[in-house]
C-alpha positions as CSV (number, residue, x, y, z in Angstrom):
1,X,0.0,0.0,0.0
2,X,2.5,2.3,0.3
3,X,3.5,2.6,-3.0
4,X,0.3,3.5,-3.9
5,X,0.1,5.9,-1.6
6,X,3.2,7.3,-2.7
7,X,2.3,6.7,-6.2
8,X,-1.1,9.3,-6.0
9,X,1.8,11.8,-3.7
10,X,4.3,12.4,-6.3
11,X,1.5,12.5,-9.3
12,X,-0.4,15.6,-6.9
13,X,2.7,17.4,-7.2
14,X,3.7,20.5,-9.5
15,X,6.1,19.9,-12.2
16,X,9.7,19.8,-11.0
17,X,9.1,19.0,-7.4
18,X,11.5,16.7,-5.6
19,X,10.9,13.3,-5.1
20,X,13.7,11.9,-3.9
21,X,13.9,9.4,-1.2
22,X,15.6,12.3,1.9
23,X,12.5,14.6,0.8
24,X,10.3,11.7,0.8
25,X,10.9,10.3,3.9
26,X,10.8,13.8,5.5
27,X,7.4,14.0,4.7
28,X,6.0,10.7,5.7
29,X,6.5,8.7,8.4
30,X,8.1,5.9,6.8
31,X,11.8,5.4,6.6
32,X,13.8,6.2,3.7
33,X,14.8,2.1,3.1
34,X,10.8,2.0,2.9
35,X,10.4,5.0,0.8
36,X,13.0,3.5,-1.8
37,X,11.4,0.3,-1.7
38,X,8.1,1.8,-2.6
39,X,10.0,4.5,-5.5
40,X,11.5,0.6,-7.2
41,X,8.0,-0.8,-6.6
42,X,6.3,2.2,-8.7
43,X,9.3,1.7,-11.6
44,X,9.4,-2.2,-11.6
45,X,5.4,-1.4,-12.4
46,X,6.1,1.1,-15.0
47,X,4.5,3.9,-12.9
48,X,7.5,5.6,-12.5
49,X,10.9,6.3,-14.9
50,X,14.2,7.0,-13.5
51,X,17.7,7.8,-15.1
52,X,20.8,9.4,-14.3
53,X,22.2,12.3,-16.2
54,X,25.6,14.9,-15.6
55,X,25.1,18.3,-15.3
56,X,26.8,20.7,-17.0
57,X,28.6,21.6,-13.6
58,X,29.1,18.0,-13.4
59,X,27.0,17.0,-10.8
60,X,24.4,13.8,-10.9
61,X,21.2,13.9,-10.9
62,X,18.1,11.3,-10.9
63,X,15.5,12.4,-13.4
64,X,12.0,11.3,-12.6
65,X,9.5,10.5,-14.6
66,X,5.8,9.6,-12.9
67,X,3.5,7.8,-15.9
68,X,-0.1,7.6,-14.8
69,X,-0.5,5.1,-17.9
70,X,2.2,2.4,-17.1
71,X,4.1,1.4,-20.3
72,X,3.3,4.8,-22.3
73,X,5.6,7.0,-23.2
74,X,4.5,10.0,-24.4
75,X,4.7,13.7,-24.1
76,X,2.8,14.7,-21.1
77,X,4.0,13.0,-18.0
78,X,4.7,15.0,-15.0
79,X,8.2,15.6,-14.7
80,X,9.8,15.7,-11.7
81,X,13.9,16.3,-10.9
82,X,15.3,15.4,-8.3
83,X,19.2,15.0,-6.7
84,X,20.1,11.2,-5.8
């Protein structure tokens, strides 16, 4: 259940919010081991899309993608970056 729950969260938010597991876990209860258990639940279901990419300042970040069609990949999705 609680990657549902945190499923309907991160599609409520505005584009660009963070979503990473230290924001996360600040704002619910659970742990962050939880929290990333529940983010790998949402991907290995295709609800959620995440990849690395350097910066031009060379930092690494995790792009999110949230999919509210599973398996879809199309122009639209809420996009959400966040820093590992």
């Amino acid at each position: 259940l609680l990657g549902i729950g945190l499923g309907t969260h991160i599609q409520s938010l505005a584009p660009g919010s963070p979503v990473d597991i230290k924001t996360l876990a600040k704002r619910f209860p659970e742990g962050p081991d939880r929290i990333a258990a529940a983010l790998r639940e949402l991907e290995t279901h295709g609800y959620l899309r995440r990849t690395r990419e350097r910066t031009t300042g060379g930092n690494i970040v995790t792009r999110t993608v949230s999919c509210n069609q599973p398996g879809r990949h199309t122009e639209g999705h809420a996009d959400r970056r966040t820093k590992p």
